[in-house]
C-alpha positions as CSV (number, residue, x, y, z in Angstrom):
1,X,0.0,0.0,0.0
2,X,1.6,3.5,-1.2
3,X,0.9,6.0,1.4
4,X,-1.1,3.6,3.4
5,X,-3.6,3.8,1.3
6,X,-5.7,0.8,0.6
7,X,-6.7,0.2,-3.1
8,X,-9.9,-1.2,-3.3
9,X,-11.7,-2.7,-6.9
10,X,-15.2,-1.2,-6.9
11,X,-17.8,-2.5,-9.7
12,X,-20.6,-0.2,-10.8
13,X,-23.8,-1.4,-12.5
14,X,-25.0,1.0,-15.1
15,X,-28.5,-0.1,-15.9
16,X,-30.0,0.6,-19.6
17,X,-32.8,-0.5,-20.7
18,X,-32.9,-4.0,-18.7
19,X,-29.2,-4.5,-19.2
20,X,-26.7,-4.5,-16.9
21,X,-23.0,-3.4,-18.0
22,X,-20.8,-3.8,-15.5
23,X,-17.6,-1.2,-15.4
24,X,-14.9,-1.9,-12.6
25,X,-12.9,1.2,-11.5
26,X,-9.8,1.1,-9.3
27,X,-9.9,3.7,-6.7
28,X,-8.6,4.6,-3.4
29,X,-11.5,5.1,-0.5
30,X,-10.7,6.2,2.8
31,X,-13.3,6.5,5.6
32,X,-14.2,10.2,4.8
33,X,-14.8,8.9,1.1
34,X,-17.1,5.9,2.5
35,X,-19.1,8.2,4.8
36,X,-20.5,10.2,2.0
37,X,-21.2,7.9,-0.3
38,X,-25.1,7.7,-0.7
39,X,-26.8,4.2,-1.5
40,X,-29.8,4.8,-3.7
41,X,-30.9,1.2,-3.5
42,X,-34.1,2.0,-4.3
43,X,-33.0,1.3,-8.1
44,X,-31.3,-1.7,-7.0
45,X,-34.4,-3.4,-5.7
46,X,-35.9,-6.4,-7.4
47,X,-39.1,-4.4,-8.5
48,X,-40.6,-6.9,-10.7
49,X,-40.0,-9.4,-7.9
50,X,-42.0,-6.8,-5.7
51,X,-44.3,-6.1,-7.8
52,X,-45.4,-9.8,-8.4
53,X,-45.7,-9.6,-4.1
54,X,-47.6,-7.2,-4.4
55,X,-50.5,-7.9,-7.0
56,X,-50.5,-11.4,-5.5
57,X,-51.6,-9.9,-2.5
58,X,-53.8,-7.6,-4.0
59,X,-55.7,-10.6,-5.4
60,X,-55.1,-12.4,-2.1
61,X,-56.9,-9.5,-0.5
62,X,-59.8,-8.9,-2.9
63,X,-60.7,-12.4,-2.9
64,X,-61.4,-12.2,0.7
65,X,-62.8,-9.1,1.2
66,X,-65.5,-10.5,-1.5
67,X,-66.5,-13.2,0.2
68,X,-67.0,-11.3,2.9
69,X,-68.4,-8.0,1.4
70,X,-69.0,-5.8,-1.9
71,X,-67.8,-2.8,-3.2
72,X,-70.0,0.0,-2.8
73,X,-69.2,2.7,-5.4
74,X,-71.8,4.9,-4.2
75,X,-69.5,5.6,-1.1
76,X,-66.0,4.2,-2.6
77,X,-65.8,1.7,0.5
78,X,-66.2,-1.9,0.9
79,X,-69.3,-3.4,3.3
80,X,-70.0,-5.7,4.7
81,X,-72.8,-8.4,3.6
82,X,-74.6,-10.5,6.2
83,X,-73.9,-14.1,5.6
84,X,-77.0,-16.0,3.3
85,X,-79.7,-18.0,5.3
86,X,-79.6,-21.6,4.4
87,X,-83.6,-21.5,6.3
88,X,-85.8,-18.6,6.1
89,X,-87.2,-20.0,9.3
90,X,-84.9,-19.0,12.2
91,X,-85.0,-19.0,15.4
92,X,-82.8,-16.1,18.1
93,X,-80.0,-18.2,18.2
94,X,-79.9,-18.7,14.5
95,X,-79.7,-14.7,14.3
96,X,-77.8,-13.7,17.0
97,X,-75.4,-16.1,15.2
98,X,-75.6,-14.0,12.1
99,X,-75.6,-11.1,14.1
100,X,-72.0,-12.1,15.1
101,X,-70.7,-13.3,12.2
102,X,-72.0,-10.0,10.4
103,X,-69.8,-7.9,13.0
104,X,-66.9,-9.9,12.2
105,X,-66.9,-9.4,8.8
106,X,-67.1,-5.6,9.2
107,X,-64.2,-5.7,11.7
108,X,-62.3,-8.0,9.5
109,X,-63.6,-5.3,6.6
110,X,-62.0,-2.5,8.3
111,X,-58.8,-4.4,8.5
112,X,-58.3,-5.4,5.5
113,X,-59.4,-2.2,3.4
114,X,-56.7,-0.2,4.8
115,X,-54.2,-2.7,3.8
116,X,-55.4,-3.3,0.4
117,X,-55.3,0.8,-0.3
118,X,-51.8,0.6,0.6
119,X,-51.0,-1.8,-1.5
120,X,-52.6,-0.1,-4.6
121,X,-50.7,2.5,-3.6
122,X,-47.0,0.7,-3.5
123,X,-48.4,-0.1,-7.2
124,X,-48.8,3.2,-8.5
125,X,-45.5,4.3,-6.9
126,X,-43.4,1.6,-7.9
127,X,-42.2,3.0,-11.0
128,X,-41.4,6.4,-9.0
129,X,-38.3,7.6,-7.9
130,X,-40.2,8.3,-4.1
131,X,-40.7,4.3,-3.7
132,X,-39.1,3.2,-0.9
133,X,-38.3,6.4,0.7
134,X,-39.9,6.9,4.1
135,X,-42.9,9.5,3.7
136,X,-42.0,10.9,7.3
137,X,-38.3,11.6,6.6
138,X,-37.9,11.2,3.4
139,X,-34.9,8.2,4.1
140,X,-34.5,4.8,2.5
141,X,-37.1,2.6,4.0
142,X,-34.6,-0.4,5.3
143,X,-34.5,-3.1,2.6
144,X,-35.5,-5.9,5.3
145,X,-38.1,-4.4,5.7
146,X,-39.4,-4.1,1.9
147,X,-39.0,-7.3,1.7
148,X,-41.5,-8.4,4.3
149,X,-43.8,-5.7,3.6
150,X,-43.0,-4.0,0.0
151,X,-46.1,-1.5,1.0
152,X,-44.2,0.2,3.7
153,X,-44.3,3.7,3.6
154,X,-42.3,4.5,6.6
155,X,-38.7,3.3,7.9
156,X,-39.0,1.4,11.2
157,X,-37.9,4.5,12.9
158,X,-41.8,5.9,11.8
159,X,-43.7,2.8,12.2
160,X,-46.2,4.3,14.1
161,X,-46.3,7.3,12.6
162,X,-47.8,5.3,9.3
């Protein structure tokens, strides 16, 4: 090593259109040098990889809420539908039983809508330079953490803030 200097071999990817040249550059890095260097993964990510995650939930998620609901485009929510009666004839027990079952496919509704409008809109935004950025401050959402849940709109530092 001249100077003490280490020599390191860095390899950049330079993408065009869906092709990936690879150009290696010899270069001397020192800590300084390392420090500032920013990391715009957000091109680096395996979008098509989380974009198939993504609409396969989506479906996953609209198959659900359909059996337990319908879209209502008067309002631009989903409802909740009472289960069918197998017997027009019922007795209490047979409708409090609905009566329950109703309510917990309005809770599960309320869960699952929010979900699903977050995942439409990781769809619309995948393509934009913003995806993967934390909407609080503005950060790279932590890769982990796209991976598990590729509709993440906050680093884990603004979980709660989402």
């Amino acid at each position: 090593m001249a100077g003490g200097d280490a020599l390191n071999r860095v390899i950049i990817l330079v993408f065009v259109k869906h092709q990936i040249m690879s150009i290696s550059l010899t270069r001397t890095f020192n800590k300084a040098c390392l420090e500032e260097l920013k990391c715009y993964y957000w091109w680096m990510l395996d979008k098509k990889k989380i974009k198939e995650k993504l609409e396969q939930e989506r479906d996953s998620l609209l198959l659900q809420m359909k059996d337990m609901g319908k879209w209502n485009a008067e309002t631009g929510e989903w409802e909740a539908i009472p289960e069918e009666i197998e017997f027009p004839e019922s007795d209490e027990n047979d409708k409090a039983d609905r009566f329950e079952d109703f309510e917990a496919r309005s809770s599960m509704m309320r869960t699952l809508e929010p979900r699903l409008k977050n995942i439409l809109k990781a769809l619309k935004n995948l393509s934009k330079e913003s995806f993967g950025k934390c909407e609080v401050c503005k950060k790279d959402i932590e890769q982990a953490r796209l991976e598990v849940n590729p509709a993440a709109r906050t680093c884990k530092k603004h979980l709660e803030n989402n």
